[in-house]
C-alpha positions in Angstrom: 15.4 34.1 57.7 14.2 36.1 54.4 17.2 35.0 52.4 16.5 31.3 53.5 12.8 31.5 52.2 13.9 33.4 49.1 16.7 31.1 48.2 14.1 28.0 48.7 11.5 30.1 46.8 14.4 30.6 43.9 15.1 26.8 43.6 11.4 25.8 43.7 11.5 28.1 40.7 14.2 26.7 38.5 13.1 23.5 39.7 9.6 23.6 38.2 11.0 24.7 34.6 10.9 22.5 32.1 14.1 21.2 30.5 14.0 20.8 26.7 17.2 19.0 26.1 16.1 15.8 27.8 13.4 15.2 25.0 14.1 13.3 21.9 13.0 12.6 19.0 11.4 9.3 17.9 13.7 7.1 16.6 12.5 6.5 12.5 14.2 3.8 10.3 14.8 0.0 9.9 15.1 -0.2 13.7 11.6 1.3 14.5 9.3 -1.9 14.7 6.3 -0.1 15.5 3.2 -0.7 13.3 3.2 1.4 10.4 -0.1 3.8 10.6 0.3 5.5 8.1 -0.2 4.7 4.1 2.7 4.2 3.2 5.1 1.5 3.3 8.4 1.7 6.2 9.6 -0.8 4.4 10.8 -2.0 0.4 10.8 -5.6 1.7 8.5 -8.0 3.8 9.8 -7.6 7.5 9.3 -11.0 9.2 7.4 -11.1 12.4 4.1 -12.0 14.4 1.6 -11.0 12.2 -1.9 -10.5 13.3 -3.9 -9.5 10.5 -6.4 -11.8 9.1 -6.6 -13.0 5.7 -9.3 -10.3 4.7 -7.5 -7.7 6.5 -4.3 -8.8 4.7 -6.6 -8.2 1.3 -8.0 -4.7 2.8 -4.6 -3.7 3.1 -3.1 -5.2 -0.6 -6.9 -3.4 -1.8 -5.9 -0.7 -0.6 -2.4 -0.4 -2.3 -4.3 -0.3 -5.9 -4.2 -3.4 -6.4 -7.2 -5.7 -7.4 -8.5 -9.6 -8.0 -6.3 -10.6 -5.3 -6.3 -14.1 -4.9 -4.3 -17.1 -3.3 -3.6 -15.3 0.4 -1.3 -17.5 2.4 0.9 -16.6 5.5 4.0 -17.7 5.3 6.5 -19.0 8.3 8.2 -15.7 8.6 4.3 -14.2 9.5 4.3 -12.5 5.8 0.6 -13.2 4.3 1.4 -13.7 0.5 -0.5 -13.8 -2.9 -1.2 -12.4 -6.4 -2.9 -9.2 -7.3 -3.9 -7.1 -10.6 -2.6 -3.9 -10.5 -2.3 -1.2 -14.0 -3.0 -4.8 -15.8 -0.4 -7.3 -14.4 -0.6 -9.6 -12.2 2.4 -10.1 -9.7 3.1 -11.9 -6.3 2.6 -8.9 -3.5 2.9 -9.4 0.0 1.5 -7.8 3.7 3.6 -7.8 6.7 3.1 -7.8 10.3 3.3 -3.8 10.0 1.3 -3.5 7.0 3.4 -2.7 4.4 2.3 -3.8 1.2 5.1 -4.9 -1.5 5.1 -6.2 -5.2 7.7 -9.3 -5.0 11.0 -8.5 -6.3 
């Protein structure tokens, strides 16, 4: 009867361990659509999709990039809000996608 409670009491044990190589990593790259958080861009191109910032949050983010006088904000059929902005004293066509990467056209 003691080797039955001590052989339950063993796998109880092991069961209740944690096992490490189950856990992963989060997946980073092209194929992680979550919204970028962070300051800096996932992205060197406008990634089309649903987006659901609104025009002055489109200029927040753009703002906030270093660029200035932005003007002419329009979202585009691929969900890519699109304008012009100053930034170190020229103006270009930048954009603000659904994750909110900000990107000088190319």
């Amino acid at each position: 009867m003691s080797r039955i409670i001590s052989l339950a009491a063993a796998v109880l044990l092991l069961g209740s361990m944690p096992v490490s190589a189950q856990s992963q990593k989060a997946q980073s790259g092209p194929g992680n659509n979550a919204v970028n958080s962070s300051d800096h861009n996932n992205s060197n191109a406008p990634v089309a999709g649903r987006n659901s910032f609104t025009e002055g949050q489109a200029k927040s983010k753009i703002e906030g990039a270093g660029y200035s006088n932005v003007s002419g904000l329009q979202k585009d059929d691929n969900g890519v809000w699109r304008g012009k902005a100053d930034k170190a004293g020229t103006k270009a066509d930048v954009s603000v996608d659904f994750q909110g990467n900000v990107n000088p056209a190319k």
